[in-house]
PAZASE-650028 format. One record per residue (C-alpha): residue in one letter; x, y, z. Coordinates in nm, 4 decimals, decimal comma, always signed. Layout:
N
+---+----------+----------+----------+
: r :     east :    north :       up :
+---+----------+----------+----------+
: A :        X :        Y :        Z :
...
+---+----------+----------+----------+
***
This chain:
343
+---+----------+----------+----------+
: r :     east :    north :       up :
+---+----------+----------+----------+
: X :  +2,2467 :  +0,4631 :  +0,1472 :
: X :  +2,1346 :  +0,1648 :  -0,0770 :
: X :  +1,7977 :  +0,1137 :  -0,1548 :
: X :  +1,6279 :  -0,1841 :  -0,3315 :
: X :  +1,2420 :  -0,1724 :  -0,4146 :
: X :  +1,0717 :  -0,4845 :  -0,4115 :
: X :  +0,7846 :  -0,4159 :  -0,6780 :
: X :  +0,6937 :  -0,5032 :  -1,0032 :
: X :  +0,9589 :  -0,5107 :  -1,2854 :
: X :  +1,0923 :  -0,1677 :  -1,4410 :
: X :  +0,8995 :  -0,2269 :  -1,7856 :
: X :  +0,5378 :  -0,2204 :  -1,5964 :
: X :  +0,6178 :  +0,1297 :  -1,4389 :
: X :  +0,4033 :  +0,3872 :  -1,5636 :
: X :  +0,6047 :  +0,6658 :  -1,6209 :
: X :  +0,4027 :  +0,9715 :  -1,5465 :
: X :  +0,2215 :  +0,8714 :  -1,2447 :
: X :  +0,3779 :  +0,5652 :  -1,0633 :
: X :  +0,4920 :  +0,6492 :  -0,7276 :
: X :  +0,7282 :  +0,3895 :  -0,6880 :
: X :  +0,8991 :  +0,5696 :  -0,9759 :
: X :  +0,8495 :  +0,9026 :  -0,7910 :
: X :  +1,0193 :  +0,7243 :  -0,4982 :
: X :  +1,3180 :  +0,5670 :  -0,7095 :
: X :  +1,3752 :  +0,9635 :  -0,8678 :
: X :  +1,4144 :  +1,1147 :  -0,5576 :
: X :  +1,7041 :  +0,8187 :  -0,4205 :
: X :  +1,8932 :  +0,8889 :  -0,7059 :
: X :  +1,8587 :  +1,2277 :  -0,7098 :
: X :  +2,0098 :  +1,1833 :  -0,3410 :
: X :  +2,2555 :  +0,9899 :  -0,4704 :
: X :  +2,1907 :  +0,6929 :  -0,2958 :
: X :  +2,2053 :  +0,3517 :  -0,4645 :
: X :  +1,8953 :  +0,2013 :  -0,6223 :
: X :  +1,7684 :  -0,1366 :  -0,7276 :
: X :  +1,4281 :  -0,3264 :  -0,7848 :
: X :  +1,3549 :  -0,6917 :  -0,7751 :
: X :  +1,0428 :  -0,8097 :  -0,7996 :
: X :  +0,9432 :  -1,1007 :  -0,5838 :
: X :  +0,9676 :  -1,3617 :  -0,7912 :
: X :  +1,3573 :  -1,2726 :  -0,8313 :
: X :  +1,4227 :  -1,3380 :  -0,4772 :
: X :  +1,6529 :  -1,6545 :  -0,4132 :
: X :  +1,9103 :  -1,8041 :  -0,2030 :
: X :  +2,2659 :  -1,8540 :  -0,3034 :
: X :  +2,4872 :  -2,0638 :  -0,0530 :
: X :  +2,2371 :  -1,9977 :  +0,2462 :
: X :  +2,2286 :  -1,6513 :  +0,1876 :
: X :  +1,8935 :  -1,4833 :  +0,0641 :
: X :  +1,9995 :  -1,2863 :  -0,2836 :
: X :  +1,7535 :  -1,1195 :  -0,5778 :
: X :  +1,8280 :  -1,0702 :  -0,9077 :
: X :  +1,8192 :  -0,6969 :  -0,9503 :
: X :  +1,7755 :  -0,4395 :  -1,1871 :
: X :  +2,0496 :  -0,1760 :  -1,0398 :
: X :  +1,9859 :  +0,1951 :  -1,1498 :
: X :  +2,2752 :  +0,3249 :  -1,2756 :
: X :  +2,4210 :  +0,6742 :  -1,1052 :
: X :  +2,3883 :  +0,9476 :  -1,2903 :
: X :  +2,5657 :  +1,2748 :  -1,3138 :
: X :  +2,2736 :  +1,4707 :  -1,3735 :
: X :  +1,9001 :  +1,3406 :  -1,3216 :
: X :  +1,6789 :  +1,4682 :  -1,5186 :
: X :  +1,3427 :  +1,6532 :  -1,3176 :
: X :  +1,1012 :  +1,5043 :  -1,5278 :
: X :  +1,0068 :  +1,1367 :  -1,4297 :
: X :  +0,9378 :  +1,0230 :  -1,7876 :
: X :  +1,2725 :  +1,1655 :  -1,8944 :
: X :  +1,4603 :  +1,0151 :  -1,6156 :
: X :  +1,2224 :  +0,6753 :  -1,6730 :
: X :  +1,3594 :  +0,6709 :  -2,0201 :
: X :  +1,7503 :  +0,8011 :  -1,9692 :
: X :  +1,7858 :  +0,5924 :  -1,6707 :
: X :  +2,0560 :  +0,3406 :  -1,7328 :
: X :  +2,0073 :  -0,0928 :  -1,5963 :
: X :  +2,1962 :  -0,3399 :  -1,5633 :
: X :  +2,1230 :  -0,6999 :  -1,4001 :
: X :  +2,3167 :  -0,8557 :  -1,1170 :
: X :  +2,2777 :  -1,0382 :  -0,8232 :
: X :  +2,2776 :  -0,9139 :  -0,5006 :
: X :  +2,2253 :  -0,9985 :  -0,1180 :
: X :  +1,9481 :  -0,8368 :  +0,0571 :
: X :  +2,0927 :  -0,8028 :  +0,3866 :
: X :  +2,3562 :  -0,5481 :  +0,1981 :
: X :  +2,0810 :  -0,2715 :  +0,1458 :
: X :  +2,0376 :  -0,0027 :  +0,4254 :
: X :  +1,6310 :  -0,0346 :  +0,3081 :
: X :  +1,4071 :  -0,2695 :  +0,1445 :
: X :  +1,1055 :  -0,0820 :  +0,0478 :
: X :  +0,7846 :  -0,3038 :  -0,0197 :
: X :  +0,6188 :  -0,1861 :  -0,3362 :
: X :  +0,4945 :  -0,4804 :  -0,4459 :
: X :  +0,1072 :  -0,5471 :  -0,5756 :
: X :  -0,1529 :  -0,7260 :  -0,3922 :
: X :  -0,2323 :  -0,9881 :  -0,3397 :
: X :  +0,0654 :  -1,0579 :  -0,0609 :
: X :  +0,2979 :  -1,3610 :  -0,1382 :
: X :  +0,3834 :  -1,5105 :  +0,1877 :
: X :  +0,6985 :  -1,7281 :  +0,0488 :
: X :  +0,8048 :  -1,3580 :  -0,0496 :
: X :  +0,7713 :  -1,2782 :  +0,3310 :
: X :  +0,9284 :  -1,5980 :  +0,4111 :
: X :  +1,2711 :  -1,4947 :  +0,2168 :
: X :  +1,2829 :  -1,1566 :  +0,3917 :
: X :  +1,2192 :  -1,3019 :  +0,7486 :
: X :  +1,6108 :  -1,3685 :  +0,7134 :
: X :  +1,7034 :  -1,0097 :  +0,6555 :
: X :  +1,4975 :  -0,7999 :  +0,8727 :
: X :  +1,7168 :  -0,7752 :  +1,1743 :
: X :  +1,9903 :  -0,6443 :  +0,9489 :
: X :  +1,7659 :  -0,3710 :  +0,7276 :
: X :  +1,4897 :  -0,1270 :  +0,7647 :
: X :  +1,2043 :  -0,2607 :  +0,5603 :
: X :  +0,9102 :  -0,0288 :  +0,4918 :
: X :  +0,6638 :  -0,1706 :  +0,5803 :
: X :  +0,7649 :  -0,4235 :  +0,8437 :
: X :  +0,6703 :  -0,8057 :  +0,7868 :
: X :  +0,4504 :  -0,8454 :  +1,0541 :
: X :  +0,2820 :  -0,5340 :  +0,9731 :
: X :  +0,2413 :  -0,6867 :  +0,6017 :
: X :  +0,0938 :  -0,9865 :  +0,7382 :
: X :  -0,1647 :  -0,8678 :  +0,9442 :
: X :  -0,2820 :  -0,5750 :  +0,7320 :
: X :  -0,2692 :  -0,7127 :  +0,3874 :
: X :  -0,6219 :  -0,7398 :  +0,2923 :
: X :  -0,9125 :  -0,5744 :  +0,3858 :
: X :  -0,9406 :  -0,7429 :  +0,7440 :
: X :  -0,7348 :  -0,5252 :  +0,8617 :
: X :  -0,9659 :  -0,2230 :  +0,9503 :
: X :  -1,1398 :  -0,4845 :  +1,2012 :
: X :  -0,8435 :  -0,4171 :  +1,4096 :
: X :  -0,9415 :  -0,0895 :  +1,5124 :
: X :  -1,2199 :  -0,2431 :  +1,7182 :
: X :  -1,5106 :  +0,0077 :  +1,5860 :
: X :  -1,8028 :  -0,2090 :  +1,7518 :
: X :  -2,0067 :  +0,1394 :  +1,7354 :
: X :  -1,9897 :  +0,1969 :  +1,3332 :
: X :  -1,8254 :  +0,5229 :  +1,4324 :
: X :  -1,4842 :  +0,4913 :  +1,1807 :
: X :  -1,5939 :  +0,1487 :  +0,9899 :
: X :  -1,8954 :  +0,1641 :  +0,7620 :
: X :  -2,1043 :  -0,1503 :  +0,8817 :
: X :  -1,8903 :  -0,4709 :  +0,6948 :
: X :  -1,9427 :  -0,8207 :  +0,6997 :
: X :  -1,6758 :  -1,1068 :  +0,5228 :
: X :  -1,7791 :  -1,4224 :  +0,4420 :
: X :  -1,7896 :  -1,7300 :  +0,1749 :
: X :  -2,1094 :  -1,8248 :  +0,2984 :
: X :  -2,4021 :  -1,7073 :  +0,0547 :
: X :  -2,6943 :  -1,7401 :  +0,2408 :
: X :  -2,5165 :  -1,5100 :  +0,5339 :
: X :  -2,4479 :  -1,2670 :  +0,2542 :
: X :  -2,7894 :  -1,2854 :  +0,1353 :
: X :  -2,9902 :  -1,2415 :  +0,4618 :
: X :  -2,7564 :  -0,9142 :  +0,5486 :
: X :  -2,8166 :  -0,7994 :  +0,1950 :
: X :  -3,1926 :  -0,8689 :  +0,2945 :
: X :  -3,1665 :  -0,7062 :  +0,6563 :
: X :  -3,0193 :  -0,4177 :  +0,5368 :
: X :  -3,1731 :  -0,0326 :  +0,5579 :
: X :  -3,0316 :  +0,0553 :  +0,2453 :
: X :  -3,1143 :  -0,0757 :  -0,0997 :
: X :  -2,7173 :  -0,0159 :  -0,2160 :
: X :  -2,4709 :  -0,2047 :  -0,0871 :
: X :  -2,0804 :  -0,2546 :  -0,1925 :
: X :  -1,9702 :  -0,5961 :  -0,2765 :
: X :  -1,6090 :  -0,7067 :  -0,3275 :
: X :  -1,3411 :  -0,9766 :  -0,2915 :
: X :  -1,1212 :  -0,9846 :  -0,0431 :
: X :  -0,8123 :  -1,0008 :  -0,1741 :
: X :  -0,8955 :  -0,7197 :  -0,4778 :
: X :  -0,6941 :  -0,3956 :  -0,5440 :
: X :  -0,7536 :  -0,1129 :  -0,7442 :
: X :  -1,0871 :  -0,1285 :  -0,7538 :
: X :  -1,0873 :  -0,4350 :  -0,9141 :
: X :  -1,4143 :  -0,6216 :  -0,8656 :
: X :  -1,5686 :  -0,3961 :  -0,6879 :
: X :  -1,9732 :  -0,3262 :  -0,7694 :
: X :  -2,2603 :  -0,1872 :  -0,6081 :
: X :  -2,5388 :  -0,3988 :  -0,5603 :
: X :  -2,9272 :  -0,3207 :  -0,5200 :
: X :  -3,2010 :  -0,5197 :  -0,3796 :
: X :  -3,4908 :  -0,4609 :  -0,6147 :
: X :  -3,1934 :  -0,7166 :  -0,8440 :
: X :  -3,1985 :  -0,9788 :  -0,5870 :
: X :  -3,2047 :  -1,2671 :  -0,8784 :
: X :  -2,8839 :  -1,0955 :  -0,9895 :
: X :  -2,7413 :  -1,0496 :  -0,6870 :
: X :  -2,7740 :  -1,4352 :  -0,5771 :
: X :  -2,5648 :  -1,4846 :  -0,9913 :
: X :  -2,2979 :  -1,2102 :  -0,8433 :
: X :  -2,2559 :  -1,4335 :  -0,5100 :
: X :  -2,2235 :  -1,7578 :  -0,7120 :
: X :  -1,9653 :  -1,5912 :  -0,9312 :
: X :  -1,7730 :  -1,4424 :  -0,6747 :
: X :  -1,7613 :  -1,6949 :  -0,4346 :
: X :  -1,7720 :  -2,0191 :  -0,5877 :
: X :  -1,4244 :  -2,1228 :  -0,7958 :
: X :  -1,4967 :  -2,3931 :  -1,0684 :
: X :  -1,2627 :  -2,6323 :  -0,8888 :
: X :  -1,5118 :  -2,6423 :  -0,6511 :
: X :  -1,2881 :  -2,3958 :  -0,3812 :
: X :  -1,4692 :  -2,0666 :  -0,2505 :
: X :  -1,3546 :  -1,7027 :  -0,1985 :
: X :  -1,4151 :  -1,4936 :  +0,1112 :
: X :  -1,6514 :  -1,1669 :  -0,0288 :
: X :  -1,7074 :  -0,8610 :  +0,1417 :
: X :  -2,0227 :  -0,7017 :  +0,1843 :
: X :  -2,0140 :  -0,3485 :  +0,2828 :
: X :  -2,2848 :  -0,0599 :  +0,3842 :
: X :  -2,2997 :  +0,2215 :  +0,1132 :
: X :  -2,2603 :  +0,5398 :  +0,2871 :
: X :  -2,4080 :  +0,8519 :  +0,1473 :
: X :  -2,2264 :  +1,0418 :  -0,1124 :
: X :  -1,9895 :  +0,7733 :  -0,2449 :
: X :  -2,1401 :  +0,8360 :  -0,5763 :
: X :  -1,9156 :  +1,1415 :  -0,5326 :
: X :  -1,5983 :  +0,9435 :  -0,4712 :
: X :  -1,3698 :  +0,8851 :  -0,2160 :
: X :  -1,0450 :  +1,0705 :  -0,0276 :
: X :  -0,7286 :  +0,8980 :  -0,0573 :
: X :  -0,5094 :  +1,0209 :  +0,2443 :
: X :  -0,1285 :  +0,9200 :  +0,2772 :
: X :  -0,0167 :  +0,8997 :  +0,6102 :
: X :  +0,3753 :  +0,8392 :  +0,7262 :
: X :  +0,4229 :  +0,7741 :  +1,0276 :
: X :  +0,1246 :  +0,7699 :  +1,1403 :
: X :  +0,0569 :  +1,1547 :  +1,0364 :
: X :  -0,1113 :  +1,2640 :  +0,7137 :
: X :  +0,1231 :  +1,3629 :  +0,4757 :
: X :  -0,1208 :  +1,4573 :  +0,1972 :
: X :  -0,4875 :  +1,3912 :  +0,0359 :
: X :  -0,7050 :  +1,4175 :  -0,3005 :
: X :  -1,0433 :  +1,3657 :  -0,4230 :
: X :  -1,0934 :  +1,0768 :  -0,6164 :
: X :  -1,3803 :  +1,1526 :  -0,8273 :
: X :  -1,6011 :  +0,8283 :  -1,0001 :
: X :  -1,5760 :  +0,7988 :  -1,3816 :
: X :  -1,8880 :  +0,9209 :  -1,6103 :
: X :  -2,0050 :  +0,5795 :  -1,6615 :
: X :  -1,8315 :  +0,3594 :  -1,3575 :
: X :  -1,9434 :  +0,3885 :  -0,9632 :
: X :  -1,5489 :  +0,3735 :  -0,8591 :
: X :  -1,3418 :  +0,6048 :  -0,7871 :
: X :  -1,0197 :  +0,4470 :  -0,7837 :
: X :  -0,8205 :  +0,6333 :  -1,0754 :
: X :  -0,6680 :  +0,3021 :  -1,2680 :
: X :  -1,0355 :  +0,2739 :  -1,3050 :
: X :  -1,1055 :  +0,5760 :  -1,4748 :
: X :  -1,1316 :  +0,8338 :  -1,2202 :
: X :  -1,0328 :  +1,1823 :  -1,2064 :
: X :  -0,8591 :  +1,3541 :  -0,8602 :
: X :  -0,8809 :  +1,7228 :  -0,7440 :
: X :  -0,7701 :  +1,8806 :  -0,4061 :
: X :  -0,9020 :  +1,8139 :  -0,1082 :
: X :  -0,8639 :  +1,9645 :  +0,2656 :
: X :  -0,8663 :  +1,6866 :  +0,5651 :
: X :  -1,2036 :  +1,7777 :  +0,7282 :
: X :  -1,2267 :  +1,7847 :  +1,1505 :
: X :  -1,3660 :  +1,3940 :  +1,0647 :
: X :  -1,1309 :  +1,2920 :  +0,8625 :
: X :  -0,8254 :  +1,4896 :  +1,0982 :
: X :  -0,9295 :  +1,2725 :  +1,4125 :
: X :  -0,9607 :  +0,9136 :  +1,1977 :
: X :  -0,6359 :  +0,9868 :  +1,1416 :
: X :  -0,5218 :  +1,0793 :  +1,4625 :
: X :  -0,7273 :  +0,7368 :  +1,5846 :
: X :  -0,5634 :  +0,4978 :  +1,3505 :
: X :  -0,2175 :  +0,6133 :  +1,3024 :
: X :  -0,0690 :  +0,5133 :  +1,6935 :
: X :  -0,1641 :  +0,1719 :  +1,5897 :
: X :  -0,0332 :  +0,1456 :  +1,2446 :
: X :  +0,3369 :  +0,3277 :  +1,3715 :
: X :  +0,3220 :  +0,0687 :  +1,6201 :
: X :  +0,2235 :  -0,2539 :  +1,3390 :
: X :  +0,5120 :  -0,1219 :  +1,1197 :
: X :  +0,3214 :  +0,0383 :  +0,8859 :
: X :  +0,5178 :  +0,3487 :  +0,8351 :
: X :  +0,4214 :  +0,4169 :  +0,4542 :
: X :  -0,0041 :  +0,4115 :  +0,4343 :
: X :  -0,2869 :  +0,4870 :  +0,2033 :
: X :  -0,5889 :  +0,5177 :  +0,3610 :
: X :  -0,9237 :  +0,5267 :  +0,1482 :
: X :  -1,2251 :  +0,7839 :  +0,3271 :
: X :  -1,5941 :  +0,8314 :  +0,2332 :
: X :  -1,8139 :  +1,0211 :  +0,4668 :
: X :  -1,5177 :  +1,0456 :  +0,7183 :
: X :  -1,5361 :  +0,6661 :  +0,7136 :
: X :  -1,2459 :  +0,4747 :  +0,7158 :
: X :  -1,3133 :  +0,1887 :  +0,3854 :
: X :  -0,9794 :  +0,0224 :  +0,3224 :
: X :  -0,6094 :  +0,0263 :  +0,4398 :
: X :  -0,3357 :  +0,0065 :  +0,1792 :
: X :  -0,0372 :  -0,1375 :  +0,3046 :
: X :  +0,1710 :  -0,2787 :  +0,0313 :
: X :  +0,2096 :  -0,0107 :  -0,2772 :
: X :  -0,0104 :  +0,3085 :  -0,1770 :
: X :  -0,0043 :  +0,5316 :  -0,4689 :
: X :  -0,1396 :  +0,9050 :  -0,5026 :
: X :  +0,1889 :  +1,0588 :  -0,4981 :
: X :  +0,2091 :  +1,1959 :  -0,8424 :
: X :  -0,1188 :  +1,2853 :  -0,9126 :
: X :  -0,1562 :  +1,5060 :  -0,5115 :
: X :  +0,2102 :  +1,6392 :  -0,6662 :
: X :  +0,0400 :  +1,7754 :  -1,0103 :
: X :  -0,2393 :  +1,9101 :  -0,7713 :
: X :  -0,0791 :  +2,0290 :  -0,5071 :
: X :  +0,2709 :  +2,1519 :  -0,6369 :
: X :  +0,4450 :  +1,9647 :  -0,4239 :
: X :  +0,6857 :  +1,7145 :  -0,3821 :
: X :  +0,5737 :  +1,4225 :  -0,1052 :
: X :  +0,8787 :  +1,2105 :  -0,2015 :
: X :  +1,0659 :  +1,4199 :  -0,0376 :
: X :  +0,9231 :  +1,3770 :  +0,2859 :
: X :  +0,8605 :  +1,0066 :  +0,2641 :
: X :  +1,2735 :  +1,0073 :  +0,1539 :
: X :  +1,3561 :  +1,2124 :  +0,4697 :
: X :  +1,1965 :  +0,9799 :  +0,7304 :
: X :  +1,3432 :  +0,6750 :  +0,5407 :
: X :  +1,6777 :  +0,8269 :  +0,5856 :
: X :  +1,6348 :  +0,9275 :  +0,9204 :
: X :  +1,5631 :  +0,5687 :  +1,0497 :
: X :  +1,8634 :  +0,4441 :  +0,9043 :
: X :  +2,0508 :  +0,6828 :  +1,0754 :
: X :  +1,8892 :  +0,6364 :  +1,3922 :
: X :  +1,9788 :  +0,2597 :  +1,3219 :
: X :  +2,3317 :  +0,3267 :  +1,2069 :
: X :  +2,3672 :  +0,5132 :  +1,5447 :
: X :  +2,1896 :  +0,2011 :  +1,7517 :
: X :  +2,4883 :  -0,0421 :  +1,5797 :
: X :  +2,7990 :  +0,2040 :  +1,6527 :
: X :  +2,6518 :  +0,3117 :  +2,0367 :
: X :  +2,6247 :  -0,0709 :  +2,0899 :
: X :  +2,9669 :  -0,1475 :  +1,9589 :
: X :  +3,1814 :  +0,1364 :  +2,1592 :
: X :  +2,9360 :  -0,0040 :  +2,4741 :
: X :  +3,1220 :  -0,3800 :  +2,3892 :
: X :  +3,4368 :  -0,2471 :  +2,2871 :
: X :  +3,4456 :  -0,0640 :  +2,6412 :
: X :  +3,3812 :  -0,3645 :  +2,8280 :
: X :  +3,5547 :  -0,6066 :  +2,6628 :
: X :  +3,8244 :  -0,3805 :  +2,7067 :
: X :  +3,7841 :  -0,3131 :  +3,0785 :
+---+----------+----------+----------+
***
């Protein structure tokens, strides 16, 4: 099987707890072939959609430890076309380049790509949990998404709780995100202009978010394949930061799936299977579903170290399994012609 990872370039890996690198380990350990483009490397050559690659050499023996295979592992460039690999594996960052989607809209007939275009599209920002129709505040904490600053205002004004969670739409990582208070209204009405109003005179879309109780403890980060939960952790908030996101200084530590947090799963994952979204992180507080991450969920590494286990290797097996299921589509469909072309 040949794999290429469309993510950020090799040198930006960080090689004791990137998952894409805990991904990439585990193909060549399996022997399969391995590349990564990033986006901007994608290009077409004669009509045919190509990337310039960074192709991971094969190696006799791979080395267990991801830093030591990160730093043994052996590159060289070339160009190759897309619609060649068995998989294309999305790993890229947010925000979501649509020409990116645009050059892969040529190839995904002919190759499994985790996680499908159309999934991308409609579950790339933080929209997407409006999908799941929670009129009743039962999954959703109470949300509201606008550029329009006196809206913003009067539901920061209207609202039961003096904390509230602003961010922009299209952040990741925790980047941007701040808790607000009402008794700092003059601030608050600074934050707005900030975050919504560009210099050039363009505006952002914000969201506005209820605080739920006990976020000041942090947040679960669940992965789910397939629609199932395939592992969790803790993400515990910084000494001196409100988030909880680890890139932003937080801390993880194990976690069981409570009955809550067991049937928002079982809720949600029917409907991302069926979007395409095969690979998910999922971020909980209070059993309340606050974001969907669709393009490069991480957590791998670090539930790994906590856990002592290997989720790779299950996110590995299903990828294998739909190419074979694929692979067996193709060759049923061609002995089907063969025998009536041959009749």
């Amino acid at each position: 099987m040949n794999i290429c990872f469309l993510m950020y370039p090799w040198e930006d890996i960080d090689a004791e707890n990137d998952t894409s690198l805990a991904l990439i380990h585990e193909c060549v350990k399996r022997k399969h072939g391995v590349a990564i483009c990033s986006p901007a490397n994608l290009t077409i050559r004669n009509s045919v959609t190509n990337a310039f690659c960074t192709v991971i050499g094969r190696m006799d023996k791979v080395p267990g430890n991801l830093k030591t295979f990160y730093k043994q592992a052996r590159l060289r460039e070339e160009m190759l076309p897309l619609a060649g690999f068995d998989v294309i594996f999305m790993r890229a960052n947010p925000p979501l380049d649509p020409i990116m989607l645009n050059f892969l809209d040529s190839v995904k007939d002919d190759v499994f790509i985790v996680n499908s275009l159309q999934g991308l599209r409609e579950a790339n920002n933080k929209l997407y949990t409006a999908a799941f129709g929670d009129s009743h505040g039962n999954i959703i904490p109470a949300t509201h998404v606008s550029k329009n600053k006196d809206y913003l205002l009067e539901q920061i004004k209207e609202s039961s709780s003096n904390q509230m969670i602003l961010k922009p739409l299209n952040g990741f990582g925790g980047s941007g995100v701040i808790l607000i208070e009402k008794s700092a209204m003059s601030n608050i009405k600074s934050l707005l202009d900030f975050y919504v109003t560009n210099s050039d005179g363009t505006s952002n879309y914000v969201i506005l978010q209820e605080y739920i109780e006990g976020a000041d403890q942090g947040d679960v980060r669940i992965l789910l394949l397939n629609g199932e939960p395939i592992g969790a952790m803790r993400r515990v908030p910084g000494s001196d930061d409100h988030r909880s996101n680890v890139s932003a200084g937080g801390s993880v530590a194990k976690h069981q799936l409570t009955k809550d947090e067991k049937a928002l799963c079982k809720q949600i994952g029917p409907k991302l299977v069926k979007d395409g979204l095969y690979f998910v992180g999922i971020d909980v507080i209070g059993g309340k579903l606050v974001e969907v991450n669709v393009m490069s969920p991480g957590g791998i590494t670090y539930m790994n170290k906590v856990y002592k286990t290997k989720i790779q290797c299950k996110v590995i097996d299903f990828v294998e399994s739909k190419v074979m299921d694929k692979l067996q589509a193709f060759q049923r469909r061609t002995r089907l012609r063969d025998e009536v072309e041959n009749a």
